[in-house]
DOVO-973526 format. One record per residue: residue in one letter; x, y, z of N, C-alpha, C in turn. Coordinates in Angstrom, 3 decimals. Layout:
% residues N
<node><r>A</r><n_east>X</n_east><n_north>Y</n_north><n_up>Z</n_up><ca_east>X</ca_east><ca_north>Y</ca_north><ca_up>Z</ca_up><c_east>X</c_east><c_north>Y</c_north><c_up>Z</c_up></node>
...
% end
This chain:
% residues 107
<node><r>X</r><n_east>0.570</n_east><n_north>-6.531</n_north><n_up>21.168</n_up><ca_east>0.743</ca_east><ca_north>-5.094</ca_north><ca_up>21.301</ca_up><c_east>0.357</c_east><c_north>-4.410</c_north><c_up>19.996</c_up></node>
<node><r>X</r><n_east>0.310</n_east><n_north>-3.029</n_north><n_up>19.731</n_up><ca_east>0.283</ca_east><ca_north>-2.384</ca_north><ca_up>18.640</ca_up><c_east>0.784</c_east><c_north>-2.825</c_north><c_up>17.649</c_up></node>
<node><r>X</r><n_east>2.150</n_east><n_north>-2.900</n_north><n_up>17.897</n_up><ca_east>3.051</ca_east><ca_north>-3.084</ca_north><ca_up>17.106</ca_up><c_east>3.077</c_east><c_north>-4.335</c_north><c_up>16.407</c_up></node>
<node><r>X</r><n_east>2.441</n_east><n_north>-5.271</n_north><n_up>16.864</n_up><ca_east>2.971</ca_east><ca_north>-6.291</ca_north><ca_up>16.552</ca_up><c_east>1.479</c_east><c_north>-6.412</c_north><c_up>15.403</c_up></node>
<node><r>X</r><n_east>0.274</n_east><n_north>-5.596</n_north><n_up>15.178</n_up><ca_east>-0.745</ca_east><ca_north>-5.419</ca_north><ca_up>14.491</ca_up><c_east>-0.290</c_east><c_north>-4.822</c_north><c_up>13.525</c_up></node>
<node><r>X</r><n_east>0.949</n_east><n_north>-4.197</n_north><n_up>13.430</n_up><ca_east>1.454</ca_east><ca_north>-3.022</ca_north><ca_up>12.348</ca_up><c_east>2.157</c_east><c_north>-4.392</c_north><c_up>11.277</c_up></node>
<node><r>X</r><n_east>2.747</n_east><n_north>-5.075</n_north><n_up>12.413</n_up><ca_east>3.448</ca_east><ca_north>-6.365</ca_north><ca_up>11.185</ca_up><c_east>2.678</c_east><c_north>-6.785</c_north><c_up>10.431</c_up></node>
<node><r>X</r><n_east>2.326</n_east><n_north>-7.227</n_north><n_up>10.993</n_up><ca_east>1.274</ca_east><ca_north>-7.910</ca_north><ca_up>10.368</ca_up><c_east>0.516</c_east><c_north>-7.724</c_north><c_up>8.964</c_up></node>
<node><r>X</r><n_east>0.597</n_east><n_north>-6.508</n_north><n_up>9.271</n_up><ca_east>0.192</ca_east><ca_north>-6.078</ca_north><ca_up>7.637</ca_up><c_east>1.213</c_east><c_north>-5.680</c_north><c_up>6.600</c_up></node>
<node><r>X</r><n_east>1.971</n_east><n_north>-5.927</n_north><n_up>6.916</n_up><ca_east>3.854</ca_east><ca_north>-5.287</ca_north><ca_up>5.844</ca_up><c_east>3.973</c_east><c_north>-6.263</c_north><c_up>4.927</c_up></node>
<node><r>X</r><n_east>3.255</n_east><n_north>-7.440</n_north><n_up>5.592</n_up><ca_east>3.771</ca_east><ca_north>-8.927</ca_north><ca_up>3.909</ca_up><c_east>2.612</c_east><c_north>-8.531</c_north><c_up>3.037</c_up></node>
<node><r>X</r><n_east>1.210</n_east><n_north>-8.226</n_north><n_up>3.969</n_up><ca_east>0.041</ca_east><ca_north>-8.102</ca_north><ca_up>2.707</ca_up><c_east>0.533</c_east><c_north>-6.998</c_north><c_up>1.481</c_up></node>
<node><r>X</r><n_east>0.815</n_east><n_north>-5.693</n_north><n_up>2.141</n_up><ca_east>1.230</ca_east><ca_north>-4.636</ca_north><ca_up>1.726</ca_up><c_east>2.511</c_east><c_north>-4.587</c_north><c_up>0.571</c_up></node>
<node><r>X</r><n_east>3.088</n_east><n_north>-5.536</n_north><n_up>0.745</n_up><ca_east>4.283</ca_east><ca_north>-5.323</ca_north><ca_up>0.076</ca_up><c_east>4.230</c_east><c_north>-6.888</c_north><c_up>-1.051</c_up></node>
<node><r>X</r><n_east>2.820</n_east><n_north>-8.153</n_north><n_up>-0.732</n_up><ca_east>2.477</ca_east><ca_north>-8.619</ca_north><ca_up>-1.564</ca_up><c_east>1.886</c_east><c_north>-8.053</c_north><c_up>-2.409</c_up></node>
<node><r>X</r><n_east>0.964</n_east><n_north>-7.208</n_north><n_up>-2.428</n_up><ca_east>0.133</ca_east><ca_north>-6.235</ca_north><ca_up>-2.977</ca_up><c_east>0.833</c_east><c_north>-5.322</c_north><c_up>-3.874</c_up></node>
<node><r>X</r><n_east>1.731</n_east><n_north>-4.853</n_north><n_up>-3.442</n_up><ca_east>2.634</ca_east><ca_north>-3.994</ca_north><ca_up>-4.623</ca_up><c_east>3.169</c_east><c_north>-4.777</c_north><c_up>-5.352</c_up></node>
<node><r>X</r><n_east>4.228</n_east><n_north>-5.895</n_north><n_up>-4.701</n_up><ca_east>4.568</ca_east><ca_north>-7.305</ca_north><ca_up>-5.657</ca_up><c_east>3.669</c_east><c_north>-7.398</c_north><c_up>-7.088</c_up></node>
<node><r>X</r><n_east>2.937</n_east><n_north>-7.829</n_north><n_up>-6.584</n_up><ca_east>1.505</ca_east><ca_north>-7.866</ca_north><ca_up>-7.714</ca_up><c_east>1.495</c_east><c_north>-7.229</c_north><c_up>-8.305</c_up></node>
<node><r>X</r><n_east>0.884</n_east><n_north>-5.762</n_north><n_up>-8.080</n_up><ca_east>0.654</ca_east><ca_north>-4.893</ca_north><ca_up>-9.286</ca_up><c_east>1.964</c_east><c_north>-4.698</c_north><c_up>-10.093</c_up></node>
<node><r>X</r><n_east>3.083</n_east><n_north>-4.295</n_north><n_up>-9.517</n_up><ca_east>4.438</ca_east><ca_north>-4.330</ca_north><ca_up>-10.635</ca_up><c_east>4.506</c_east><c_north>-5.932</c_north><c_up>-11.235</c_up></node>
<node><r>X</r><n_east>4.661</n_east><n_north>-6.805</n_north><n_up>-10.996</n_up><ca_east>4.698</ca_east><ca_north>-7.946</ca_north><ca_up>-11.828</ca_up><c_east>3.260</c_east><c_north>-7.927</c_north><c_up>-12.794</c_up></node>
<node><r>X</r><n_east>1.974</n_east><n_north>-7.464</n_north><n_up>-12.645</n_up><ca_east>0.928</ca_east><ca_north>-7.816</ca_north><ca_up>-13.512</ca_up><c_east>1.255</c_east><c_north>-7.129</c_north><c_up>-15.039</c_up></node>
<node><r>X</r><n_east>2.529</n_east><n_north>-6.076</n_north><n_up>-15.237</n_up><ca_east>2.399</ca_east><ca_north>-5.777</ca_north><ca_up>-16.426</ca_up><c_east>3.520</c_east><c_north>-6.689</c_north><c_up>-17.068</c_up></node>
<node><r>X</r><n_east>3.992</n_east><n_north>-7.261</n_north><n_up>-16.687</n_up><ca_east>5.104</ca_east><ca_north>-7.969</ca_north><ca_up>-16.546</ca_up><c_east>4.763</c_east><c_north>-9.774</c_north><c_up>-17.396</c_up></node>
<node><r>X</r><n_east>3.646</n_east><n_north>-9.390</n_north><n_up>-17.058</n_up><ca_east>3.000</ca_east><ca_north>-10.665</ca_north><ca_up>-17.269</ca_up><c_east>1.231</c_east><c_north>-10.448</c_north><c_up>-18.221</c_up></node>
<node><r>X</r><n_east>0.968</n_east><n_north>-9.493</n_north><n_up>-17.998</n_up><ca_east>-0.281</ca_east><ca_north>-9.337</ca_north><ca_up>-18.927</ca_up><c_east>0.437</c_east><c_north>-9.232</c_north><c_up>-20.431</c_up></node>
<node><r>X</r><n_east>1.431</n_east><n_north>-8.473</n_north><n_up>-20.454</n_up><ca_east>1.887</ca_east><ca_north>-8.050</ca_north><ca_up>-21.828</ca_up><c_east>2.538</c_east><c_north>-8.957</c_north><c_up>-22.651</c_up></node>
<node><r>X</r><n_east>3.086</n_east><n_north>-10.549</n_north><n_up>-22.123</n_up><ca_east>2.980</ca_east><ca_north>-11.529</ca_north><ca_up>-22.955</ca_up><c_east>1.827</c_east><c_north>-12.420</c_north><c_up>-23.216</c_up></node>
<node><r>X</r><n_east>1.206</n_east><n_north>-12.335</n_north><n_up>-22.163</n_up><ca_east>-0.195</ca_east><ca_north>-13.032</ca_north><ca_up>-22.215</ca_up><c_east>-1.089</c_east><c_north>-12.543</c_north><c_up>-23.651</c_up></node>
<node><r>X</r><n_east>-1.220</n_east><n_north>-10.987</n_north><n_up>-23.353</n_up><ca_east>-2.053</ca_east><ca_north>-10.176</ca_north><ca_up>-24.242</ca_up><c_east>-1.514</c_east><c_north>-10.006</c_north><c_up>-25.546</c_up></node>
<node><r>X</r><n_east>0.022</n_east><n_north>-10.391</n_north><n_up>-26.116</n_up><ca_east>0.293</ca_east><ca_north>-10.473</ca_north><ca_up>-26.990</ca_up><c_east>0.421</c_east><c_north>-12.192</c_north><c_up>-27.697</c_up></node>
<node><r>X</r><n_east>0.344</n_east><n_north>-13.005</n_north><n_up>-26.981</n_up><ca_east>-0.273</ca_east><ca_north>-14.610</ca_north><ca_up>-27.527</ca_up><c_east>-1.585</c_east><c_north>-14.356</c_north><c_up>-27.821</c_up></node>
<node><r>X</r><n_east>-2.680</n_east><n_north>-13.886</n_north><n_up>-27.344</n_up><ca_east>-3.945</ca_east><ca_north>-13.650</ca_north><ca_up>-27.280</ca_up><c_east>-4.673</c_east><c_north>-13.272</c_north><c_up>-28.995</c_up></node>
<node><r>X</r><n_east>-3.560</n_east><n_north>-11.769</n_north><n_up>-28.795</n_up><ca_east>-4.030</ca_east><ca_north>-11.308</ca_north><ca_up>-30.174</ca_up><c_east>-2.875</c_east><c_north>-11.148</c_north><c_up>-31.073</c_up></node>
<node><r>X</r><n_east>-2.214</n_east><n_north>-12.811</n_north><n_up>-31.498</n_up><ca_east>-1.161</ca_east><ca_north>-13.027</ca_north><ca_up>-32.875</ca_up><c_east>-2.806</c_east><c_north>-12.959</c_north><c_up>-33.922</c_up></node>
<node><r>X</r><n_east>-3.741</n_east><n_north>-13.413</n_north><n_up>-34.180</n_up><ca_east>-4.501</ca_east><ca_north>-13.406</ca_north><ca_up>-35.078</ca_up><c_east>-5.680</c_east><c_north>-12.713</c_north><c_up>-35.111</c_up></node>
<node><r>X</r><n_east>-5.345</n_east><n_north>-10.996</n_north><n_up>-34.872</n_up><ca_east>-7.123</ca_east><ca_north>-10.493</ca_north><ca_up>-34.224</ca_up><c_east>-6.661</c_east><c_north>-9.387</c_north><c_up>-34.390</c_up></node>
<node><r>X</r><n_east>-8.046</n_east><n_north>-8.819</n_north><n_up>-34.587</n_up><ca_east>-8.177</ca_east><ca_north>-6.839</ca_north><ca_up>-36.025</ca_up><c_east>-7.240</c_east><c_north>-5.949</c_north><c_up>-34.733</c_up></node>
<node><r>X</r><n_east>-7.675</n_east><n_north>-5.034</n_north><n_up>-35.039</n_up><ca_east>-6.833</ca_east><ca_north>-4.017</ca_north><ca_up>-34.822</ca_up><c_east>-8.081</c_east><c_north>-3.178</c_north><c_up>-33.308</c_up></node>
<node><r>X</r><n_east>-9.175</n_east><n_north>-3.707</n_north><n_up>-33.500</n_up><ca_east>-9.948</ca_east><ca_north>-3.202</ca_north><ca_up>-32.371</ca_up><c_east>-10.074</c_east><c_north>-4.063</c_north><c_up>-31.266</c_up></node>
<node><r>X</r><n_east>-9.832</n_east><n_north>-5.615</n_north><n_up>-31.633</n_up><ca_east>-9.639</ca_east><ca_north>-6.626</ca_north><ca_up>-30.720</ca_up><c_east>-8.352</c_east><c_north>-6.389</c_north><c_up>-29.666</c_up></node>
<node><r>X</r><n_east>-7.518</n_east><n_north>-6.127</n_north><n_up>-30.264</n_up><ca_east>-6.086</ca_east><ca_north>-5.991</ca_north><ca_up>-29.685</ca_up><c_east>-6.614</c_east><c_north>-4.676</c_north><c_up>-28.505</c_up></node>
<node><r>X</r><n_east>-7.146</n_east><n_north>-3.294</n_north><n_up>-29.129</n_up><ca_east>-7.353</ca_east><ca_north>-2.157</ca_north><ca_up>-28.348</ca_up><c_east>-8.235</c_east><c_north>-2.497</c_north><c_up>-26.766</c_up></node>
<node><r>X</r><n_east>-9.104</n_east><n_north>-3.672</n_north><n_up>-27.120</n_up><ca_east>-9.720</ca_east><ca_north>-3.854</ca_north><ca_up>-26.524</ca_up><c_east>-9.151</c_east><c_north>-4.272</c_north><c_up>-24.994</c_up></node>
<node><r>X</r><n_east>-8.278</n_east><n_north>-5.506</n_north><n_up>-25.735</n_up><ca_east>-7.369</ca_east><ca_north>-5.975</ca_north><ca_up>-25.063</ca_up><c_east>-6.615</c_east><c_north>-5.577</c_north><c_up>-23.971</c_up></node>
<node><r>X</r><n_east>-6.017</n_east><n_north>-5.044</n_north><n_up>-24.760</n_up><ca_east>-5.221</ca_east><ca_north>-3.877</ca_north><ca_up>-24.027</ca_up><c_east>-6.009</c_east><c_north>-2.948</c_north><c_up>-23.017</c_up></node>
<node><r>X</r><n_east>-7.013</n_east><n_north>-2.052</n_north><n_up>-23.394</n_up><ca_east>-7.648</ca_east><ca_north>-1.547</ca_north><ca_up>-22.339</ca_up><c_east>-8.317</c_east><c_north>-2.662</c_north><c_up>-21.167</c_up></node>
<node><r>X</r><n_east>-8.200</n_east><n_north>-3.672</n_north><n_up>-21.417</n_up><ca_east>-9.508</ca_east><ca_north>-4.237</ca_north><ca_up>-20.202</ca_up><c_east>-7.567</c_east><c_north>-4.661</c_north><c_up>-19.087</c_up></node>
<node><r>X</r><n_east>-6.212</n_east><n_north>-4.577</n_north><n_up>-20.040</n_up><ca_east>-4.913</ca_east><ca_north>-5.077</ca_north><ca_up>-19.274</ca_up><c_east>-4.972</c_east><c_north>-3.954</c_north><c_up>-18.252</c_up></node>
<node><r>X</r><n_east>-5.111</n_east><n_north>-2.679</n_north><n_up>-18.752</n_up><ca_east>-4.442</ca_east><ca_north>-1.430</ca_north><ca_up>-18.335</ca_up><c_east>-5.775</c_east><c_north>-1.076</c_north><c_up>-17.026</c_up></node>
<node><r>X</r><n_east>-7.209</n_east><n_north>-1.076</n_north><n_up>-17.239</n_up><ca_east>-7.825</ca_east><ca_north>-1.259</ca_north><ca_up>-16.153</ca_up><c_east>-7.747</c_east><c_north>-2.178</c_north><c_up>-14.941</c_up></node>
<node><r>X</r><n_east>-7.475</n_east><n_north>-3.519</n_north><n_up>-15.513</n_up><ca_east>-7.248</ca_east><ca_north>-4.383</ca_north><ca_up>-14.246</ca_up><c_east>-5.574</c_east><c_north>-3.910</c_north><c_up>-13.435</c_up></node>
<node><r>X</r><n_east>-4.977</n_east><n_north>-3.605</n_north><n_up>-14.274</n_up><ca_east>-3.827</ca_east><ca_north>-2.952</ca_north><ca_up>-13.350</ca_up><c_east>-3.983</c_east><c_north>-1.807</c_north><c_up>-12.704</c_up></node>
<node><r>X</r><n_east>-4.819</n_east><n_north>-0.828</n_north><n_up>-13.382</n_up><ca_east>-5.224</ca_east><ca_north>0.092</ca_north><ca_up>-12.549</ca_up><c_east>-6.350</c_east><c_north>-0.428</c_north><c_up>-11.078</c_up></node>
<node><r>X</r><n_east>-7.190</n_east><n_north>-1.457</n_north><n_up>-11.359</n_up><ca_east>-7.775</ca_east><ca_north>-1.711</ca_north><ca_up>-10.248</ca_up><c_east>-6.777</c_east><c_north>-2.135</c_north><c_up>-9.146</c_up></node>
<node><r>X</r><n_east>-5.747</n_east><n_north>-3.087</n_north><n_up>-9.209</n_up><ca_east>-4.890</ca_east><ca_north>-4.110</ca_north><ca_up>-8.453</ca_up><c_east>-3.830</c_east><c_north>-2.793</c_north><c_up>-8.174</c_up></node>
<node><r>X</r><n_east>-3.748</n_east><n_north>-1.432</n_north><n_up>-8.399</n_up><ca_east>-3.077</ca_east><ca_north>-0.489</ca_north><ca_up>-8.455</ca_up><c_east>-3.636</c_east><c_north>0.173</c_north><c_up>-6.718</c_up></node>
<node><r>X</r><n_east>-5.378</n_east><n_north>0.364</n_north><n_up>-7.087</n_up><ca_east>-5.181</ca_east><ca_north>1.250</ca_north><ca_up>-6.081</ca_up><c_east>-5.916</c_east><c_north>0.831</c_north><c_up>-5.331</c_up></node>
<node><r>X</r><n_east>-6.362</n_east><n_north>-1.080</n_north><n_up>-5.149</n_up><ca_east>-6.493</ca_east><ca_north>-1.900</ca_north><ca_up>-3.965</ca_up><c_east>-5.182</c_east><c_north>-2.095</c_north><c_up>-3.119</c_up></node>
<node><r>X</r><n_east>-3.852</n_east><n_north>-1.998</n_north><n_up>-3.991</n_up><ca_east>-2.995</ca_east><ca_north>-2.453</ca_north><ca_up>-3.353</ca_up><c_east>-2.377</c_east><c_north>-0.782</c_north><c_up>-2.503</c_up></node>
<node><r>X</r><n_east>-2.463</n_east><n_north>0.368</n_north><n_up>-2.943</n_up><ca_east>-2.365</ca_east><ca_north>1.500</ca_north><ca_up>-2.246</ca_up><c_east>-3.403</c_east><c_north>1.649</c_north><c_up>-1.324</c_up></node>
<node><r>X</r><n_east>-4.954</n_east><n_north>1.390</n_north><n_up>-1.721</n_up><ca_east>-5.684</ca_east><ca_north>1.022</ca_north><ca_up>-0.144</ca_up><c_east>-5.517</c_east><c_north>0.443</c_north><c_up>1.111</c_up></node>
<node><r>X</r><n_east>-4.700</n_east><n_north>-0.619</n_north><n_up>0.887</n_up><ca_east>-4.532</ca_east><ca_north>-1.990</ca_north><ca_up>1.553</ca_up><c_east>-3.125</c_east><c_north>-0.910</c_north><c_up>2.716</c_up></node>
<node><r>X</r><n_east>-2.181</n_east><n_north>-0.232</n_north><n_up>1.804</n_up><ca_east>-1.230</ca_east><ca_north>0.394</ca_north><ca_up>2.544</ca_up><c_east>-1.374</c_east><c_north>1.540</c_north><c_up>3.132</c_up></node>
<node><r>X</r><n_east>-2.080</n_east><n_north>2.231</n_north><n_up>2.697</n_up><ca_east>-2.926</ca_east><ca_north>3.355</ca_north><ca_up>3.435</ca_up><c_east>-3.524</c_east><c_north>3.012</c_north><c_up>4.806</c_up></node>
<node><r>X</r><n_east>-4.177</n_east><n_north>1.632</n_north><n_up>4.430</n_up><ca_east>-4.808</ca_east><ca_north>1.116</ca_north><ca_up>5.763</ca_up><c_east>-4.154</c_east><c_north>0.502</c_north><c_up>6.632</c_up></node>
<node><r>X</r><n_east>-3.023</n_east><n_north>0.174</n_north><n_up>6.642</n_up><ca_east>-1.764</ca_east><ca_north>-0.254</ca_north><ca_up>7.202</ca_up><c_east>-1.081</c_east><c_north>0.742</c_north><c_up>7.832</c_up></node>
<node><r>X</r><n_east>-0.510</n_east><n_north>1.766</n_north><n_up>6.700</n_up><ca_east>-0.039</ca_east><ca_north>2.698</ca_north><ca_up>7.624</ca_up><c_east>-0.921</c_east><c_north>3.239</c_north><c_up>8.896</c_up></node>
<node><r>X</r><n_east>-2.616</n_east><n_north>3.652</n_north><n_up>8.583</n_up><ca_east>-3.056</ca_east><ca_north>4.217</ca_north><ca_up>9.811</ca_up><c_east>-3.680</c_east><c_north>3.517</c_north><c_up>10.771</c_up></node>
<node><r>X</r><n_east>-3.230</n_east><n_north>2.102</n_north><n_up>10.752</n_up><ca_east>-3.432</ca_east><ca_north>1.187</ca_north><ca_up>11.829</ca_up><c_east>-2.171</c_east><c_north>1.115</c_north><c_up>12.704</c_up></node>
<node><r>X</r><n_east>-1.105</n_east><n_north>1.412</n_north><n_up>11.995</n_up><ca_east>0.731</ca_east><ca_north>1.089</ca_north><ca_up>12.884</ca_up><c_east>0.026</c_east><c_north>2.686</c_north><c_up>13.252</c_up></node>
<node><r>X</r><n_east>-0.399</n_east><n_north>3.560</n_north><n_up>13.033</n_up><ca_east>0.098</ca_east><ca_north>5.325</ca_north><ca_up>12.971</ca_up><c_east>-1.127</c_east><c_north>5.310</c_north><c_up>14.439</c_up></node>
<node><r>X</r><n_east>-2.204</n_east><n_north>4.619</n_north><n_up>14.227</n_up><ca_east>-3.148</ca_east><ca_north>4.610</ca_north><ca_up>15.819</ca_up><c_east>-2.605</c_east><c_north>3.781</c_north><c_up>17.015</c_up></node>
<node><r>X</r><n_east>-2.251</n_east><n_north>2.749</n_north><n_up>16.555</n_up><ca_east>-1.945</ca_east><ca_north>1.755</ca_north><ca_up>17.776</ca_up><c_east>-0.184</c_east><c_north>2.656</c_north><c_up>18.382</c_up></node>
<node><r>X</r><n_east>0.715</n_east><n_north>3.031</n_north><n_up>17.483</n_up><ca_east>1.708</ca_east><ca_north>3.670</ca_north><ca_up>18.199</ca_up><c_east>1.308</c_east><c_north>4.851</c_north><c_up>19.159</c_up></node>
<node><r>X</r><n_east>-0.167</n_east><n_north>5.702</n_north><n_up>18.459</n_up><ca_east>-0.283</ca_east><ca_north>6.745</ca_north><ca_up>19.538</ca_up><c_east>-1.275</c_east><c_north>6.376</c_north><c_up>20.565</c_up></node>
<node><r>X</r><n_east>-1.595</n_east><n_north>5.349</n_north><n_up>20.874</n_up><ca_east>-1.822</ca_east><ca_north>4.580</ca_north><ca_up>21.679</ca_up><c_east>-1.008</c_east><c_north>4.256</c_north><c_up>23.004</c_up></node>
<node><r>X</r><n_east>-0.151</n_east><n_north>3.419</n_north><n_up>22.066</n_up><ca_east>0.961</ca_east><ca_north>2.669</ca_north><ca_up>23.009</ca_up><c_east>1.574</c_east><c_north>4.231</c_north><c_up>23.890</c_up></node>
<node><r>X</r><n_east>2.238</n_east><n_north>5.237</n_north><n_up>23.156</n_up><ca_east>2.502</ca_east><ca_north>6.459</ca_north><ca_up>23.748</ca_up><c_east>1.726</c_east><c_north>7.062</c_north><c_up>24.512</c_up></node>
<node><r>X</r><n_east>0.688</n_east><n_north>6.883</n_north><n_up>24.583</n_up><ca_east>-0.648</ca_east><ca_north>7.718</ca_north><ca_up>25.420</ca_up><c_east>-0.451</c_east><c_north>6.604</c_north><c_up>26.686</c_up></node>
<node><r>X</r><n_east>-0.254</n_east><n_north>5.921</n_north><n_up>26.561</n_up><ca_east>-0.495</ca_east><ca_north>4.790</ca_north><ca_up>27.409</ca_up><c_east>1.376</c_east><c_north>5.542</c_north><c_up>28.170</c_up></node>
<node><r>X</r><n_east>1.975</n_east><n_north>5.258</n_north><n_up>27.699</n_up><ca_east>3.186</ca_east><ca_north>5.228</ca_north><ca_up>28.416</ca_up><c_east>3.709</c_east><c_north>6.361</c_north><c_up>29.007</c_up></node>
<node><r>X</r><n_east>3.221</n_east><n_north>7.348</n_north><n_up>28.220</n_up><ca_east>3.485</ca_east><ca_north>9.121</ca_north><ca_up>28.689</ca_up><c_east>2.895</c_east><c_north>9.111</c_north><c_up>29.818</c_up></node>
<node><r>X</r><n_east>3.985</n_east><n_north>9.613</n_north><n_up>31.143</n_up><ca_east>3.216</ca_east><ca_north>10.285</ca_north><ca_up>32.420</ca_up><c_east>2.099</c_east><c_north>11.609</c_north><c_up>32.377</c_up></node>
<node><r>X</r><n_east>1.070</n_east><n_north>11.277</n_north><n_up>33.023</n_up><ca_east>-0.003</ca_east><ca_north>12.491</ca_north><ca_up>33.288</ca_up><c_east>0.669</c_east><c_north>13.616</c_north><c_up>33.231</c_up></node>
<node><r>X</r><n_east>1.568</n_east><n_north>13.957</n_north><n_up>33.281</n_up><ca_east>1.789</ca_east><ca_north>15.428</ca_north><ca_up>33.098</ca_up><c_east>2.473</c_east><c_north>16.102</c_north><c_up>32.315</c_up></node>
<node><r>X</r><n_east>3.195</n_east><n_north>15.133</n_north><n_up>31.140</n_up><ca_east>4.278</ca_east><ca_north>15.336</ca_north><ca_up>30.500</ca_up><c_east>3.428</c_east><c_north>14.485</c_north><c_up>28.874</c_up></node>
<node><r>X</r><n_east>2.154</n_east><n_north>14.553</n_north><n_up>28.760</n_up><ca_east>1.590</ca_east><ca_north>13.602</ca_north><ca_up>28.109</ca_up><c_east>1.724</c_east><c_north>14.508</c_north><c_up>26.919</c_up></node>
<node><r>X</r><n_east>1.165</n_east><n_north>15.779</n_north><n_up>26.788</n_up><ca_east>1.018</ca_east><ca_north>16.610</ca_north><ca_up>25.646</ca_up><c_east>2.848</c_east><c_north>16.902</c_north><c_up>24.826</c_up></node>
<node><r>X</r><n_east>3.659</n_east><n_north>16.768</n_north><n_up>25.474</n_up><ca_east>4.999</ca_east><ca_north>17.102</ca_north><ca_up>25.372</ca_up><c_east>5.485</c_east><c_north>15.512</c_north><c_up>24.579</c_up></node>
<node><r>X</r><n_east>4.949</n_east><n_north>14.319</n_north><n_up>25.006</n_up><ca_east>5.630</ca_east><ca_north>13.436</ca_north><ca_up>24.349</ca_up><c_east>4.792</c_east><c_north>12.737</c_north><c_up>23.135</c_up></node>
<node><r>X</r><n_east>3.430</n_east><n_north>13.776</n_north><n_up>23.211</n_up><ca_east>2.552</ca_east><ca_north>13.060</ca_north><ca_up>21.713</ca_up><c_east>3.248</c_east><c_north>14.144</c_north><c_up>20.623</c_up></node>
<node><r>X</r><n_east>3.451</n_east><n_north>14.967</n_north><n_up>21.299</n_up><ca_east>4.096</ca_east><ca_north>16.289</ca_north><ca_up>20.214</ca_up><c_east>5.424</c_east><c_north>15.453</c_north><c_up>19.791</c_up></node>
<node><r>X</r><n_east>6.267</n_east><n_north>14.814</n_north><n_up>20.176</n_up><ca_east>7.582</ca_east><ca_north>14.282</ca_north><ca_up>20.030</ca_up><c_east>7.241</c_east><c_north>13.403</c_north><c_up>19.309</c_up></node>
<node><r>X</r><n_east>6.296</n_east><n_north>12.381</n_north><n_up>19.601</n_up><ca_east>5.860</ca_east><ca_north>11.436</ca_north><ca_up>18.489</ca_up><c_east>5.265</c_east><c_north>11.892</c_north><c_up>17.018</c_up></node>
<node><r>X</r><n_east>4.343</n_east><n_north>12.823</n_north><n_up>16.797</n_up><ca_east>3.739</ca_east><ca_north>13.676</ca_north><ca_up>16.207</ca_up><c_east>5.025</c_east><c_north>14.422</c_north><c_up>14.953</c_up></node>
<node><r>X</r><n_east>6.209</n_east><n_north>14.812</n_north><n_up>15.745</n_up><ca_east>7.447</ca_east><ca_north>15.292</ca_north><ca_up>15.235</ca_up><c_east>8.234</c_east><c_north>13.738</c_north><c_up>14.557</c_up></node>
<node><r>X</r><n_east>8.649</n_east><n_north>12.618</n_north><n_up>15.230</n_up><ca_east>8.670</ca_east><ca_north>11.414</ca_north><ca_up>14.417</ca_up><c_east>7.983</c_east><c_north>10.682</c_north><c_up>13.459</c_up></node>
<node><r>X</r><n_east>6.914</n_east><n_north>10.717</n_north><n_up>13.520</n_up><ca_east>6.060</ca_east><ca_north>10.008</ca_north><ca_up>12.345</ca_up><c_east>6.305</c_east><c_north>11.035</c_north><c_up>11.245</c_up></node>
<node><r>X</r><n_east>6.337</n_east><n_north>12.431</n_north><n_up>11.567</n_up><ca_east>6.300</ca_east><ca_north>13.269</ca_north><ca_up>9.774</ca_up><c_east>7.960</c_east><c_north>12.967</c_north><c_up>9.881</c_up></node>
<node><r>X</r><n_east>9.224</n_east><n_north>13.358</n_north><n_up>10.462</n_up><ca_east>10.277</ca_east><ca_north>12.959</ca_north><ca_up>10.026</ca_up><c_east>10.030</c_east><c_north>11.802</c_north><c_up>9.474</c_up></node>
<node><r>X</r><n_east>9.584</n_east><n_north>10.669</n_north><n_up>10.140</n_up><ca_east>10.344</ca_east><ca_north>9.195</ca_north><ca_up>9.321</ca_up><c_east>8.899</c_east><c_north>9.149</c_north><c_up>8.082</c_up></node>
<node><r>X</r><n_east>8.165</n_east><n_north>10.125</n_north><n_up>7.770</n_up><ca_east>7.189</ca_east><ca_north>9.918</ca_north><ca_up>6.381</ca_up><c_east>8.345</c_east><c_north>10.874</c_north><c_up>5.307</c_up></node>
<node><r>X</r><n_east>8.942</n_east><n_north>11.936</n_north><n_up>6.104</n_up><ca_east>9.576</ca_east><ca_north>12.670</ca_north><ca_up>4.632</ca_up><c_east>10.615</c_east><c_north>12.018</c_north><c_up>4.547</c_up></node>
<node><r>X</r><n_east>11.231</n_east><n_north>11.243</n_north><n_up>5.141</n_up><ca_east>13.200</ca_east><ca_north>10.635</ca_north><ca_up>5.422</ca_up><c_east>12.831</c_east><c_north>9.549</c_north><c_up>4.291</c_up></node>
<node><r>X</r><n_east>11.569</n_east><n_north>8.805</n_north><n_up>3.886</n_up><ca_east>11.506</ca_east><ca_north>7.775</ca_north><ca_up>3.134</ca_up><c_east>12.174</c_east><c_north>7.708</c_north><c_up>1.742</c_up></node>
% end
């Protein structure tokens, strides 16, 4: 079903953030063994190539959930299109339409 396509992506999604919060966590002892013996532009260097790769793993891992959310956000108005009677169809995408922004601001 839909739904069960929406799971599916919640471990990638929430590995993905995993990641980026642990990468500073872990670059910043790395990057400080690196440069105990190195100038003062080596270190900068350093540091900028830490702070880009976290920024990359930053907003692959907000892609990855973006694309998650509007895969659960199609297949639910799906499943509803599918289940709403012919005549009452516009009345219960509006109801769904009214749930998805509640449960996006309730977060």
């Amino acid at each position: 079903t839909a739904f069960a396509r929406r799971d599916s992506f919640e471990p990638i999604s929430i590995a993905l953030l995993n990641l980026c919060a642990n990468f500073q966590l872990i670059a910043t002892p790395v990057a400080s063994l690196l440069t105990t013996h190195s100038t003062i532009v080596e270190e900068a260097a350093g540091a900028l190539f830490f702070e880009l790769a976290s920024m990359i793993i930053m907003v692959i891992a907000t892609s990855s959930c973006g694309i998650a959310a509007a895969l659960g956000y199609c297949g639910g108005l799906q499943v509803v299109n599918q289940i709403a009677p012919r005549g009452r169809r516009a009345e219960v995408v509006s109801a769904f339409f009214i749930c998805c922004f509640c449960a996006t601001r309730c977060r």
